[in-house]
C-alpha positions as CSV (number, residue, x, y, z in Angstrom):
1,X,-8.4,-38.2,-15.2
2,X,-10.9,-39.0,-18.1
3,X,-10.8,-36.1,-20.0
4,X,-14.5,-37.4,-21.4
5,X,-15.6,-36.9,-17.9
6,X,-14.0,-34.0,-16.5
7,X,-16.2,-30.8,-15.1
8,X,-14.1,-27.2,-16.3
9,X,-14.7,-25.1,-12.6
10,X,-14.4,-21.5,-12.4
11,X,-13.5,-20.1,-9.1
12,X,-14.1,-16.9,-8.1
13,X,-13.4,-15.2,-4.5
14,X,-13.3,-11.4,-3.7
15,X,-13.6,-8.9,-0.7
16,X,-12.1,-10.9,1.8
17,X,-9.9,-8.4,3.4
18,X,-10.1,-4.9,4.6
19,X,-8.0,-2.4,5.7
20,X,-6.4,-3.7,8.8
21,X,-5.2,-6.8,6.8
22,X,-5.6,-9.9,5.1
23,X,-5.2,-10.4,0.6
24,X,-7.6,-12.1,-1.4
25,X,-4.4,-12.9,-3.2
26,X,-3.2,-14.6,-0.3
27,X,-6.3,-16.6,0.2
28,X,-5.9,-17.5,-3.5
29,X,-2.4,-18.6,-3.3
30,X,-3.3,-20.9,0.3
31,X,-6.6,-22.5,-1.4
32,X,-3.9,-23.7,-4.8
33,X,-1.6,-24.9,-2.6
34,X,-3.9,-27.2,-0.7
35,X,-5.1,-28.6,-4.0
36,X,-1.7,-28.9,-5.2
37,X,-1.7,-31.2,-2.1
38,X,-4.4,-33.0,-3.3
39,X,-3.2,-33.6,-7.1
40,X,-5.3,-30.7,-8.6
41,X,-3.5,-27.9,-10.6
42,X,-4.9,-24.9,-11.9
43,X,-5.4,-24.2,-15.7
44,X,-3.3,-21.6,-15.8
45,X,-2.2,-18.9,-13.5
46,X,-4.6,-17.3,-11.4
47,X,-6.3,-13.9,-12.1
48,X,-6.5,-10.8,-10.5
49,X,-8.6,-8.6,-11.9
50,X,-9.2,-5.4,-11.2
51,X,-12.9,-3.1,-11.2
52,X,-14.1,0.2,-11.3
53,X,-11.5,2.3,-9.4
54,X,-14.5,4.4,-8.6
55,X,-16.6,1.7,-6.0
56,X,-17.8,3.7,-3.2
57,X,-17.5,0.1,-1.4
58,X,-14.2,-1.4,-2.1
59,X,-12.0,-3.0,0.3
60,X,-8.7,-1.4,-1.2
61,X,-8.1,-1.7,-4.5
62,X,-10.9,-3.9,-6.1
63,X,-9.5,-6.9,-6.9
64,X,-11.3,-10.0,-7.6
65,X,-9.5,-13.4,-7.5
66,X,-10.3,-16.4,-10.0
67,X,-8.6,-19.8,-11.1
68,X,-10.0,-22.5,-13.2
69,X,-9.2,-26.3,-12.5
70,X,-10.5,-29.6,-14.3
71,X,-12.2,-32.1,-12.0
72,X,-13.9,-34.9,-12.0
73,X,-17.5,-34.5,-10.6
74,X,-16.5,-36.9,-7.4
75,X,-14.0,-33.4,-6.5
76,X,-16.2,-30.7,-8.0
77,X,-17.5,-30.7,-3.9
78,X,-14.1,-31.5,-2.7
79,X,-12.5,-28.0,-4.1
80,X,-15.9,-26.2,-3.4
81,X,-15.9,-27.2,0.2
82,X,-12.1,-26.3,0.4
83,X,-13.0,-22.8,-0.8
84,X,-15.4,-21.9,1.7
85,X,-13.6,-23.3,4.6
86,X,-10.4,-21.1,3.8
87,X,-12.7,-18.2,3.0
88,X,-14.6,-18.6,6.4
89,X,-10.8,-19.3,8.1
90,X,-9.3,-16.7,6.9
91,X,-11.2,-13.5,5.6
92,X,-11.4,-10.4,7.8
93,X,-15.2,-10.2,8.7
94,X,-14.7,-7.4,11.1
95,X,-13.7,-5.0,8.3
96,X,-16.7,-2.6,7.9
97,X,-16.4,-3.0,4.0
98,X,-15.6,-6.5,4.0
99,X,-18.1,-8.4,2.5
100,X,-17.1,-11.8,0.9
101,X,-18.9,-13.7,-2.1
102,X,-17.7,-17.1,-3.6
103,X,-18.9,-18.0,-7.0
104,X,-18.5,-21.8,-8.7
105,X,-19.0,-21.7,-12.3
106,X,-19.0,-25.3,-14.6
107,X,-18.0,-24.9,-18.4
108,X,-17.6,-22.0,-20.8
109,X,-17.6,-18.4,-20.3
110,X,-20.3,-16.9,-22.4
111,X,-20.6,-13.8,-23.8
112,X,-22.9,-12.3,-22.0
113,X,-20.4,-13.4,-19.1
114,X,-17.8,-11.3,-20.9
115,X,-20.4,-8.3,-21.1
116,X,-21.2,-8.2,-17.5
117,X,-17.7,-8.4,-16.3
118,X,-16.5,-5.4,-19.1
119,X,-19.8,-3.5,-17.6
120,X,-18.7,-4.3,-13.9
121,X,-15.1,-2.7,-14.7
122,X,-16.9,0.8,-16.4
123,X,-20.0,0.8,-13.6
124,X,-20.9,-0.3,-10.6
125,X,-23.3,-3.1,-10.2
126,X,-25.5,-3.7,-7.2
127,X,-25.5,-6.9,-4.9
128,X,-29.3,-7.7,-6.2
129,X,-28.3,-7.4,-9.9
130,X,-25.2,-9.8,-9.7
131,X,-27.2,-12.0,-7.9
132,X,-29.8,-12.3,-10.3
133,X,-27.3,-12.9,-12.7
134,X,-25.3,-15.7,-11.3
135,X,-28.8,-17.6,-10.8
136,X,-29.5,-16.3,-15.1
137,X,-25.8,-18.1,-15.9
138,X,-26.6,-21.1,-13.6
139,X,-23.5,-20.2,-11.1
140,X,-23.5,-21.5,-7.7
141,X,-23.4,-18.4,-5.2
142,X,-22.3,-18.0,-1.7
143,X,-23.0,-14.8,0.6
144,X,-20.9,-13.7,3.7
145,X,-22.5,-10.9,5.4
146,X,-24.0,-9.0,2.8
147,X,-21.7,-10.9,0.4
148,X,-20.9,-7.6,-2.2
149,X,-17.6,-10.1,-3.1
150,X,-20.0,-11.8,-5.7
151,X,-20.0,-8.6,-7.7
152,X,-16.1,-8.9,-8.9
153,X,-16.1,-12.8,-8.3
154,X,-18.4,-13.0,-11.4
155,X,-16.1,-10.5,-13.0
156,X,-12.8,-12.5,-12.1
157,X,-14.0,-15.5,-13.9
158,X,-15.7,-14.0,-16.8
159,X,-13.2,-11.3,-18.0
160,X,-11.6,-11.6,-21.3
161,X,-8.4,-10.5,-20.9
162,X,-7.4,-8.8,-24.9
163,X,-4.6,-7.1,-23.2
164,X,-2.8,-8.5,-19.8
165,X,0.1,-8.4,-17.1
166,X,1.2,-10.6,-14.4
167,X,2.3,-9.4,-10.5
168,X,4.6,-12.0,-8.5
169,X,3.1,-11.6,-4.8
170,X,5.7,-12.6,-2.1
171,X,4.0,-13.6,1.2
172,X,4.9,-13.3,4.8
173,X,5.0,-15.3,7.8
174,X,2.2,-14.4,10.1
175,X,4.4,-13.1,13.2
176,X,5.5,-10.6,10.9
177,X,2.3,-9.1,9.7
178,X,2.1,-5.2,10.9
179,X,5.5,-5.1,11.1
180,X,8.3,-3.4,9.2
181,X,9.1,-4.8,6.4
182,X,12.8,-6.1,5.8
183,X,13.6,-5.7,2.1
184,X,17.5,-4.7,0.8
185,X,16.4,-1.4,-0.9
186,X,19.7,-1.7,-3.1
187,X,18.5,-5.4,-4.5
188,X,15.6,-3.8,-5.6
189,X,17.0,-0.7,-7.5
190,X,19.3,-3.9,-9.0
191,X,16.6,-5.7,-9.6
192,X,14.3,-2.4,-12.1
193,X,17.9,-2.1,-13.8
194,X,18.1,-5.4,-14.9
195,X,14.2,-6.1,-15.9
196,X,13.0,-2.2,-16.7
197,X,11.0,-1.6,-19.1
198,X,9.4,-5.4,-19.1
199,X,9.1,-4.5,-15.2
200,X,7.4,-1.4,-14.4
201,X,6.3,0.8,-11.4
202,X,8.7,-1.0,-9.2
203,X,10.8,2.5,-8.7
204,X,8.9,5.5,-8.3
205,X,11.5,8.1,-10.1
206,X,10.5,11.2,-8.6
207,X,10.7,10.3,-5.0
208,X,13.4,7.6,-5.8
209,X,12.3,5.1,-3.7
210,X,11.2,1.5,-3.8
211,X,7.7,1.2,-4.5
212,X,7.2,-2.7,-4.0
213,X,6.3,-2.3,-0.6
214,X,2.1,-1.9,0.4
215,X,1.3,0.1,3.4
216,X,-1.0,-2.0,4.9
217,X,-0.7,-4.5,7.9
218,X,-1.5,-7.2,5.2
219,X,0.4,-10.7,4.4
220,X,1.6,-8.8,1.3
221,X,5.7,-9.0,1.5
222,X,5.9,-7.1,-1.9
223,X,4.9,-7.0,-5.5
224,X,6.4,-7.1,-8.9
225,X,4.5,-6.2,-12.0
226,X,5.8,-7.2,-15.4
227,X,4.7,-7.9,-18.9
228,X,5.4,-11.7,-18.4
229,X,5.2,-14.5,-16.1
230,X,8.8,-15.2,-16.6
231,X,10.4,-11.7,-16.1
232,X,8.6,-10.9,-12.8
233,X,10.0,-14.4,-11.6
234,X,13.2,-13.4,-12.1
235,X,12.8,-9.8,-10.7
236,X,11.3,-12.0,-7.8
237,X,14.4,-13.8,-7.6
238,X,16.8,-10.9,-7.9
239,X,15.1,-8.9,-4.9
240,X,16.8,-9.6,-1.4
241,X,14.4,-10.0,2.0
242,X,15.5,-9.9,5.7
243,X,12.7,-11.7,6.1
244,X,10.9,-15.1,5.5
245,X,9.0,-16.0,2.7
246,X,5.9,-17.8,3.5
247,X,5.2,-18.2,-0.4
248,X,5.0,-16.4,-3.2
249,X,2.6,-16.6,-6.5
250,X,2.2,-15.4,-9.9
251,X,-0.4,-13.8,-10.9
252,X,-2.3,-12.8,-14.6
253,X,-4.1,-9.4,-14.0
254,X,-5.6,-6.7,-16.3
255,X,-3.7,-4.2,-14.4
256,X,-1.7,-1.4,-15.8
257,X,-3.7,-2.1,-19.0
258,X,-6.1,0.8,-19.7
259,X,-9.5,-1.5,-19.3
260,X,-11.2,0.6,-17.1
261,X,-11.0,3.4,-19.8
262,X,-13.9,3.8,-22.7
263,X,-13.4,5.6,-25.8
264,X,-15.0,8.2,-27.8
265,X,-17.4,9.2,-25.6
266,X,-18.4,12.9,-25.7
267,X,-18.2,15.0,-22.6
268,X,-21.7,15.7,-22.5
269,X,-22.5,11.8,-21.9
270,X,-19.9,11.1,-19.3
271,X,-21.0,10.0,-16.4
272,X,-19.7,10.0,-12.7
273,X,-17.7,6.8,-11.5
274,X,-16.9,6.5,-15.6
275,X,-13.4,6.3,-16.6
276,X,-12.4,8.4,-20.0
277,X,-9.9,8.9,-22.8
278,X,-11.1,12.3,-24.9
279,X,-9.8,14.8,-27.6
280,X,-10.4,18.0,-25.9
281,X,-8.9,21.7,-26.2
282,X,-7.8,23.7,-22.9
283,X,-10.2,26.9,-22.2
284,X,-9.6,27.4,-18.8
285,X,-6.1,28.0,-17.7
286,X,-4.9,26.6,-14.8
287,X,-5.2,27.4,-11.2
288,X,-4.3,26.2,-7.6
289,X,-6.6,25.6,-4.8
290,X,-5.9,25.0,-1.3
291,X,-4.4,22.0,-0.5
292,X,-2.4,21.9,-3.7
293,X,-4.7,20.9,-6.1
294,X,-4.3,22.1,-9.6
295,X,-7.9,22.8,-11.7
296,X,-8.5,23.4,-15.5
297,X,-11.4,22.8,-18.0
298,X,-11.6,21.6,-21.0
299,X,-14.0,21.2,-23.8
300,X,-14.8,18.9,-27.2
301,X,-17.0,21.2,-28.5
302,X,-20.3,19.1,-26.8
303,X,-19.7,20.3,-23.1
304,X,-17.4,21.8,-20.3
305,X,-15.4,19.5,-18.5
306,X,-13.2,20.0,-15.4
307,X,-10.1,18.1,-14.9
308,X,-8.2,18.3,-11.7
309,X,-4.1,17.2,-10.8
310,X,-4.9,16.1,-7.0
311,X,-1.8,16.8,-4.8
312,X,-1.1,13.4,-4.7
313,X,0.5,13.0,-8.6
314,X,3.3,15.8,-6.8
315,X,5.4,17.2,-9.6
316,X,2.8,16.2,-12.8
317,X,1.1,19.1,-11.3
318,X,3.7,21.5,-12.7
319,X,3.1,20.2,-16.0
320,X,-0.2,20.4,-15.9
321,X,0.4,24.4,-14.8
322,X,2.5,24.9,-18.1
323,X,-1.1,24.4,-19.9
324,X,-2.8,27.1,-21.6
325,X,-6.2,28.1,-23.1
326,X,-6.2,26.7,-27.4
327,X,-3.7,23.7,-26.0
328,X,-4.8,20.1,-27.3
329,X,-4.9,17.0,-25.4
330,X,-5.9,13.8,-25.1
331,X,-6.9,13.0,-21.7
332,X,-7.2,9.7,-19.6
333,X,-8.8,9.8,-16.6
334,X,-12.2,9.3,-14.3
335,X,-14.9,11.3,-13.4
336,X,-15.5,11.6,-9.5
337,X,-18.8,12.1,-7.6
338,X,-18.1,16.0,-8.2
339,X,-18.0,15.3,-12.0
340,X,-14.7,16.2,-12.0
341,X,-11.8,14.4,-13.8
342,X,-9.1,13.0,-12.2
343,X,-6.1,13.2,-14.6
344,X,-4.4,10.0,-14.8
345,X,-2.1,11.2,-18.2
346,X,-2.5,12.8,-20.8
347,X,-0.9,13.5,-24.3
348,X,-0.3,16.7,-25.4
349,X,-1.2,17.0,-29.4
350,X,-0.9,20.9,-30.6
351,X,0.8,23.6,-28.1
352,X,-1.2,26.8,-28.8
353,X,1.2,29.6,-29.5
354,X,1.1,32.2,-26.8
355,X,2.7,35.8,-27.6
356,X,3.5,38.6,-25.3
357,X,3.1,42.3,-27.2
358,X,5.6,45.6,-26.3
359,X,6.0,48.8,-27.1
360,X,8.5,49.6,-30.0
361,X,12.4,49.9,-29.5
362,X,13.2,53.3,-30.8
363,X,16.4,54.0,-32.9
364,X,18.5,55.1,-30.0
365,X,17.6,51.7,-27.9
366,X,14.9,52.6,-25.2
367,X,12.2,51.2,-25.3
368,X,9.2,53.6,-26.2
369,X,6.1,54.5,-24.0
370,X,2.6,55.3,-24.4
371,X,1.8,58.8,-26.2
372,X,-1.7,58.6,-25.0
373,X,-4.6,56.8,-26.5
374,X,-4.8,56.7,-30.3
375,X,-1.7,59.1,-30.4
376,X,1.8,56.2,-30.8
377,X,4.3,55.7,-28.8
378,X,7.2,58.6,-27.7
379,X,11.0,57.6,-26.5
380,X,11.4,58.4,-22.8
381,X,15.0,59.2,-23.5
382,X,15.2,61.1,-27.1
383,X,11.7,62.3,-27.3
384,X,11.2,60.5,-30.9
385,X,7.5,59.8,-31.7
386,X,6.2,57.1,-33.8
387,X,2.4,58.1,-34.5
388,X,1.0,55.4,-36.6
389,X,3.0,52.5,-34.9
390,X,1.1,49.3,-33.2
391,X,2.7,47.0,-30.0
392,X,5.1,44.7,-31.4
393,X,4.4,41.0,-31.1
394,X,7.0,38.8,-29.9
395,X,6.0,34.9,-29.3
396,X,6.8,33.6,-25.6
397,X,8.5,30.3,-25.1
398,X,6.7,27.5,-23.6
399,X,8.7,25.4,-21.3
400,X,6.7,22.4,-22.5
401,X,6.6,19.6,-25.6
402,X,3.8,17.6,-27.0
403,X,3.8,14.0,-25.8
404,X,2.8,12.2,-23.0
405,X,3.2,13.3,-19.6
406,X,1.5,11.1,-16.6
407,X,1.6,10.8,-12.4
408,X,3.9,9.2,-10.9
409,X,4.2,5.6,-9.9
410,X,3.0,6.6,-6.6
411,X,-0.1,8.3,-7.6
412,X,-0.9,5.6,-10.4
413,X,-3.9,3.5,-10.6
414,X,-3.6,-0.4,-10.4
415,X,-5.4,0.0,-14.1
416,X,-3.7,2.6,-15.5
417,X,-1.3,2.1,-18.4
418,X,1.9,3.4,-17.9
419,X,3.2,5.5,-20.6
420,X,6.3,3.0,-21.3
421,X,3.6,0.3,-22.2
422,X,1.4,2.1,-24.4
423,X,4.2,4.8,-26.8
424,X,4.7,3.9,-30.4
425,X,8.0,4.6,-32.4
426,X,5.6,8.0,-33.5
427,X,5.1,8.7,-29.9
428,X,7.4,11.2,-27.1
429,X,7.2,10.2,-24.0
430,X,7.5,12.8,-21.7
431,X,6.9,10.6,-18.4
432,X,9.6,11.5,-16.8
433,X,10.3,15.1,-17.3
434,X,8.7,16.3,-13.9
């Protein structure tokens, strides 16, 4: 190919599936091989990026797919007419949610590209507004049904990624979608010995199972996240399946990276479907609700915010129970349509010293009571008064450490940074002490 000639095409695809099946990772990963067949190789891996957690929309977990490929302008129409026949083939447009959008993009990512897709991860956007936008950029659009995909589509291909990871998707064969999946359990366990920490979330600890597996009639075999291309191949490679492999494909991702969290905003400007890390002090202590959700409030001096443990994150909860009023935290999380926080860690900075106070021992061991108001304390056994003594005060011992404490892999967001990628020599990590 002339390099003088060649057209740089962004690709962008998302909400192709739904609930009762289908990946827009597996539509990716069908759409590069048939180019493959045709001679044209992506740039570099595909992406998979993920949005606001919070879209009252989303299919499952708001993921947006994108690839780049150099072309000449004789296959620019070739690759775009391959896109939206797989697209049409194979996305699930009975899904109530489902809602596909296709965006072709020629040449650089801008800027204000960047901006929108950084804005599409902390808010939600409307169909209108990213459509205006795509027109603004000079993007070719495409709409199925109310086509909401082109949302994260522009996202997928404008992200800069400052931080990243990569997920190795194994496929199945179509007769076995809906079905049980057949995965040795004990290769897997293998497998997070030999690639843990540089793999991650593939074990969750607390229920000590293998957590590779979705739970959804979709195409998705299993996944691997890692820090690099080349470790989550070989994880891939050291897990065992009973199964066929249609395929599998390796993915770049901001997942498990913290993007969907803004900093150093004050309670009092936080906003609902917003995702927060905050200083804050405990100043409610806290308390169980039926269904076995934990509640406390916090403060950083502008507002009252409060947080909530969700039954879901299991065992954190009894950490966050072991909180009391003058603790100081640092808290990651999002803010539901109740305005209240859903906890996804948080690092405990200063444990507020909390004291019990007791009557006075007397000399001959028993402990002394009450004399009456303003008159001291008298020994129930010897009769000895002390008239001028105060309750002595003893500190209690808090079953707790500062450090970073966080759900468990279960309970985790696909954006939320595990505690093993983010601690420092000068940080404790507490993940696992449920």
């Amino acid at each position: 190919m002339n390099s003088e000639k060649s057209i740089k095409l962004h690709v962008g695809i998302d909400d192709t599936d739904s609930a009762e099946g289908m990946c827009t990772t597996y539509l990716t990963c069908i759409i590069l091989r048939k180019l493959e067949e045709l001679g044209i190789k992506p740039l570099d891996y595909p992406r998979l990026i993920r949005l606001n957690p919070f879209a009252r929309y989303k299919t499952r977990g708001n993921g947006a797919l994108s690839f780049v490929v150099n072309l000449t302008s004789e296959e620019v129409e070739l690759v775009e007419n391959i896109v939206l026949e797989y697209v049409e083939k194979y996305a699930m447009f009975d899904g109530i949610n489902t809602n596909p959008g296709v965006i072709f993009y020629e040449g650089e990512v801008t800027e204000e590209m960047r901006q929108y897709a950084k804005s599409a991860i902390y808010s939600i956007y409307t169909i209108e507004y990213a459509e205006e936008f795509a027109k603004k950029i000079g993007a070719k659009y495409h709409k199925f049904k109310k086509g909401r995909g082109i949302i994260g589509a522009i996202a997928a291909i404008s992200i800069e990624l400052t931080d990243q990871t990569f997920e190795c998707l194994a496929y199945r064969i179509p007769e076995n979608y809906g079905t049980k999946r057949q995965l040795d359990d004990e290769s897997i366990f293998y497998m997070n010995e030999q690639t843990y920490p540089e793999t991650f979330d593939n074990i969750d600890i607390e229920e000590n199972y293998a957590a590779i597996e979705p739970h959804t009639p979709c195409p998705v075999l299993y996944g691997i996240r890692g820090n690099t291309p080349e470790i989550v191949e070989k994880a891939h490679n050291l897990v065992k399946s009973y199964e066929e492999i249609q395929d599998y494909c390796i993915f770049k991702t901001n997942q498990h990276t913290d993007m969907h969290i803004q900093y150093n905003v004050k309670i009092k400007d936080m906003v609902n479907t917003g995702c927060y890390s905050f200083d804050c002090q405990v100043i409610q202590a806290p308390y169980d609700i039926e269904g076995g959700h934990v509640f406390f409030k916090v403060s950083d001096g502008t507002d009252v915010l409060e947080c909530a443990a969700f039954e879901p994150t299991k065992s954190f909860r009894d950490i966050v129970r072991k909180l009391c009023v003058g603790d100081k935290l640092t808290i990651y999380g999002g803010l539901n349509d109740n305005h209240t926080l859903n906890i996804e860690k948080f690092k405990i900075n200063e444990i507020e010293p909390q004291y019990t106070y007791k009557n006075p021992l007397c000399e001959c061991g028993k402990r002394m009571k009450s004399a009456g108001k303003n008159k001291g304390f008298k020994c129930p056994k010897c009769s000895k008064r002390l008239r001028d003594a105060d309750k002595i005060k003893e500190p209690i011992s808090r079953d707790i450490e500062c450090g970073f404490y966080e759900v468990p892999t279960e309970a985790r967001r696909h954006l939320a940074k595990p505690i093993i990628r983010i601690t420092t020599g000068a940080d404790k990590i507490l993940s696992k002490k449920y």
